[in-house]
Structures are given as structure tokens and as C-alpha cells.
N, C-alpha and C positions, 0 to 999 in steps of 0.2 A: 261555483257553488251558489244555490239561491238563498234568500233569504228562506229559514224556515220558520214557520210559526203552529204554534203547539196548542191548541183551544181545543173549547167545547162550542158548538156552531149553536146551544142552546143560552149560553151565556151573555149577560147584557157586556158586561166587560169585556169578553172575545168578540163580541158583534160591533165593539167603538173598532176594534181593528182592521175589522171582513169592511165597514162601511169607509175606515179609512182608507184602504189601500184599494178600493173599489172607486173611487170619488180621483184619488191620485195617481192608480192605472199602474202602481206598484207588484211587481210580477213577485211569487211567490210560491213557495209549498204550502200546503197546510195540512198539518198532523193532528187527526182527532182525539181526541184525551176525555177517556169516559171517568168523571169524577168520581159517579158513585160507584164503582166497580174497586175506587181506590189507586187510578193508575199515575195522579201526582203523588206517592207517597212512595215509588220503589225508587230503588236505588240509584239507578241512571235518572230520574226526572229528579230527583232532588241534587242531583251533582248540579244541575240547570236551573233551578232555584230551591234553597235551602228550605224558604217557606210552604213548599209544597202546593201550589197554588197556578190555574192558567191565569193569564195568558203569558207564552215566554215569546221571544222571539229570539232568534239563533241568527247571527249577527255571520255573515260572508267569512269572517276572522274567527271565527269559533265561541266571540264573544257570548254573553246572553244578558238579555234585557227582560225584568219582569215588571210587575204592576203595569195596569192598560193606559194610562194617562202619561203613564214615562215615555211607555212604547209608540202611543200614537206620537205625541209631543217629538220623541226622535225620529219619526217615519216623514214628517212633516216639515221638518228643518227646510228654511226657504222656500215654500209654497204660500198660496193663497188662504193656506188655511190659518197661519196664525199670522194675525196683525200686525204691523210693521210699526203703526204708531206706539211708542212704549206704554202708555196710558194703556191703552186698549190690548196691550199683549198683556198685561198685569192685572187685567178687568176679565181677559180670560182666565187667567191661570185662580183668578178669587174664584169662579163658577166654577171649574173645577175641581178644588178645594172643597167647593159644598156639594158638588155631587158627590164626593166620596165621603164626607163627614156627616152631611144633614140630609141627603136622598138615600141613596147606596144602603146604609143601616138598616132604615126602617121598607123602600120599595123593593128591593132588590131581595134583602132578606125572606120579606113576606109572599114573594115569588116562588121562591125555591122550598120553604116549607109548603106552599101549596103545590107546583108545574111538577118537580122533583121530585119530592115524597107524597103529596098526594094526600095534605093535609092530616097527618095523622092527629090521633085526639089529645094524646101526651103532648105536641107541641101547639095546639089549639090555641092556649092562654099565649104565646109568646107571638103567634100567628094576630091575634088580636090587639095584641101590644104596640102592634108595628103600623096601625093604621093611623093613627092620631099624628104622627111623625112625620109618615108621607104624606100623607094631607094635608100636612103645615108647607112641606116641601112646594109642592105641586101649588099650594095657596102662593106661596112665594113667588113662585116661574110664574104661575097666571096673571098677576099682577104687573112683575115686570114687563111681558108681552103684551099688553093692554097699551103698551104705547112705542112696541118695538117689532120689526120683524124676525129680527135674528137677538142674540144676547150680547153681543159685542158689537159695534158696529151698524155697518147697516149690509152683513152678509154673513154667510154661513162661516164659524170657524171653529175649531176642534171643544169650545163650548156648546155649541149647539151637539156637535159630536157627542160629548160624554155624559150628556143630559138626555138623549133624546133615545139613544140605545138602552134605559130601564125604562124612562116616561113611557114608551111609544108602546107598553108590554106591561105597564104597569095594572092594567085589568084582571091579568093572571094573577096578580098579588092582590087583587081582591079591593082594587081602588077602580072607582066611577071615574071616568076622564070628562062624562060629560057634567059636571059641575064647573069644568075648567074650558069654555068658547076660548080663549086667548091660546091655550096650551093645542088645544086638536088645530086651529088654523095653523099655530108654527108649524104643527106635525108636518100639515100638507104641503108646507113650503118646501119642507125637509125633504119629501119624495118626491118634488119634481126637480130636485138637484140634480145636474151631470153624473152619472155614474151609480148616482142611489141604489143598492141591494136591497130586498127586504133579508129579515132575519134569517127567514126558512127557506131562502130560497137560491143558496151559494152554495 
């Protein structure tokens, strides 16, 4: 049995996955899951996570694993992706942390009320809400990058991964990337990685 994994191929969080297991050469299914149609909320996808939410991955043992940072983090167990030096594997797991607390909110959000719904006006004000946030975000990566190639280290590791699958898409959310030189050059580091996917095109 293969691993299976259960996304949306339009999702920043499903796309840390498609790039992780694309970069590690990790063989797989993968089962489309159309959000808006409501297809995490029946009864079989929520036996597979309660939350109702992609990305899952369906574990050889029938296990399941959800949220995308756990999922890559376990796909990645002993590769080059995450840092061997403890420092630097806990320097990972802090960017991390802020991709899903201090980016994720506000870029991610203001993505899917615009890519997904298509901007409606009812959620207008909350669409506007979300840019001052990611901005501070994106202000933060640029800076850091002003004296680094990768975030950790000095090479690509499942930090650059969970940062780089909303950054690299954050325009749809209605953020200028060209205010950020430091952030678009990481970008290009990041596609000329071994294995590199783009988003739309797995």
C-alpha cells in the first residue's frame, strides 16, 4: 500500500507537501479534495481527521497524519532537509511556528478570500484586514534574507519549505512581493532546488 495523501493542489499547505515529496522523490497517491464543494466535512474524511481540514496523509499502517508542518516534518525524518545541528533544527521548527502563527493568518487567509471566492464584498473589510499582518510578515523574511540564503543554515530545509509555498503566491493575496529584493532572490534559489515543482504544475 502507498502512502496516500489527500489535498487540494491549490493549497499553500498541500503544496509544502507536493514540494516536499517532489525534492525527496517520495512515491505516493494523491487524492484531490475539493474544499469548496465541502468534501472535508463528510463522514469518511472526518474519520481521517476530525478537524475537517487538508492536508492528511494516510500512513502504509492505516495510521493518518494531519496539519502540513507535522506531515512534512514526518516525511522528512533523516534527510537533508532538516538540520542535524540541534540549534539549527530548533531555528527551524521557531520559522515554522511563525509561518503558521504570524504569515499563514493574515497571507494565506487573504489568498483564499480573494483565488477562492473571488473577493466578495461582504468579506472585503476582513480581505483588507489581512494586509498590514502579512506585510509585517514578509517585512520580517526580507530582512532576515538581507544576510542569508536559506533561513536556517546555509541550505534549503523544511523552513524555507513552509514559508516559501504561501510567500511564493502571496500576490494572489493581494501583497506586492516587489517591495521585498531579499524575499524574490530566496524565491529563485528555491526553484532551482533538485526536484523543485511549481504549484500548478503536479
Amino acid at each position: 500500500m502507498q502512502l496516500k495523501i489527500y489535498g487540494d493542489r491549490k493549497s499553500g499547505n498541500c503544496y509544502k507537501i507536493i514540494l516536499t515529496t517532489s525534492i525527496l522523490k517520495i512515491e505516493h497517491e494523491w487524492i484531490e479534495i475539493d474544499i469548496l464543494k465541502n468534501e472535508t466535512q463528510t463522514k469518511d474524511f472526518l474519520i481521517m481527521n476530525q478537524n475537517g481540514k487538508v492536508p492528511v496523509l494516510e500512513l502504509r499502517d492505516g495510521k493518518y497524519l494531519s496539519e502540513s508542518n507535522a506531515i512534512i516534518n514526518f516525511l522528512s525524518l533523516g534527510s537533508e532537509l532538516i538540520p542535524n545541528d540541534p540549534f539549527d533544527y530548533h531555528k527551524m521548527l521557531e520559522w515554522q511556528f511563525f509561518e503558521q502563527y504570524s504569515h499563514e493568518p493574515y497571507i494565506a487567509v487573504a489568498r483564499f478570500i480573494s483565488k477562492y471566492l473571488g473577493l466578495p464584498s461582504e468579506r472585503f473589510a476582513e480581505y483588507e484586514s489581512k494586509q498590514s499582518g502579512g506585510n509585517k510578515a514578509l517585512t520580517i523574511m526580507d530582512n532576515h534574507l538581507e544576510q542569508k540564503d536559506f533561513f536556517v543554515g546555509d541550505r534549503i530545509s523544511l523552513a524555507d519549505i513552509s514559508l516559501y509555498s504561501y510567500t511564493h503566491v502571496a500576490d494572489e493575496g493581494g501583497f506586492d512581493l516587489g517591495k521585498y529584493p531579499s524575499i524574490q532572490a530566496w524565491l529563485k534559489r528555491i526553484e532551482n532546488i533538485d526536484g523543485y515543482v511549481r504549484m500548478y504544475e503536479n
